[in-house]
N, C-alpha and C positions, 0 to 999 in steps of 0.2 A: 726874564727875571735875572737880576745883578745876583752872583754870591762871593761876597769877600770875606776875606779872617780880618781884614782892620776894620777900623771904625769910621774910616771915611773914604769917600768914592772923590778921586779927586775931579773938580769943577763943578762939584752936583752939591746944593743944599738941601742938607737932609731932616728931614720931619718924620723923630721917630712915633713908631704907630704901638711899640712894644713888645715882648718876647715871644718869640716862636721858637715850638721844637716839633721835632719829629724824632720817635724810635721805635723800635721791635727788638724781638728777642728769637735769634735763631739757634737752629741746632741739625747739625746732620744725625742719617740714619747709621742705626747701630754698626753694621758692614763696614760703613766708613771710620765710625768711631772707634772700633775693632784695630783695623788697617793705620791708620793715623793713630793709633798707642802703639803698635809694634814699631811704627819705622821710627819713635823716639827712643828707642834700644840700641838704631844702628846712626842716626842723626840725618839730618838734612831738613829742607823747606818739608813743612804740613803743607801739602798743594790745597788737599781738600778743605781745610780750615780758613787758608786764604779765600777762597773761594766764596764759604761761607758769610766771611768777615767783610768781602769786598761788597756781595749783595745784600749784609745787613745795613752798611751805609752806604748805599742808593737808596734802598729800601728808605731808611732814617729820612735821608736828605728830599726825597720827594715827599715824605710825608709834612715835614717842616715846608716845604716851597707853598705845601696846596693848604699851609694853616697861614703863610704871609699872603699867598692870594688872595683868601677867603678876606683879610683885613684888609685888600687893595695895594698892595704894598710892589715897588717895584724895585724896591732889590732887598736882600737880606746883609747885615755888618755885620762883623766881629761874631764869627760863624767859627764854631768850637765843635769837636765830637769828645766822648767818651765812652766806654766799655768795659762793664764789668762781667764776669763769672758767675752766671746763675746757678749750674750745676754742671758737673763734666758734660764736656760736647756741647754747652749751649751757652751762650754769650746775647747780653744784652747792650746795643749800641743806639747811641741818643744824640743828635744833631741838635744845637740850639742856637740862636743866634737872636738880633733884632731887624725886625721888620719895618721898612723906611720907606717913605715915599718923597719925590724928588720934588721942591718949590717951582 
């Protein structure tokens, strides 16, 4: 499976099949959530939050790959994420894009 952020794959004609997304809504445990508000007192990188955010879009992106397979599609275009704040310590990330199959 192709994933690009344009809208074209160059030498490949594309026949869109239509939108796909994939997301989830993560959150770590209190411990870390604890740990990750003090060290905003003294500054530097939230490792643990990274963390989180890096596995909610894998998470996001495999779930959109396995909703353009489902449509036969062999690659996804014009592939966006977004992420908002559900509640402290938990973030929801949504991967969308179109799913295209090559002529």
């Amino acid at each position: 499976m192709i994933l690009v952020n344009t809208d074209y794959i160059t030498g490949k004609e594309l026949e869109m099949l239509g939108l796909v997304k994939g997301s989830t809504i993560q959150s770590k445990n209190l411990g870390r959530d604890i740990s990750q508000g003090l060290k905003t007192l003294i500054g530097g990188e939230l490792k643990a939050y990274n963390e989180m955010m890096n596995e909610a879009r894998a998470i996001a992106t495999k779930r959109m790959v396995d909703e353009a397979t489902a449509l036969g599609a062999d690659a996804v275009v014009n592939i966006r994420y977004a992420s908002s704040a559900i509640m402290q310590g938990a973030a929801e990330v949504i991967a969308y894009g179109t799913a295209v199959k090559f002529n």
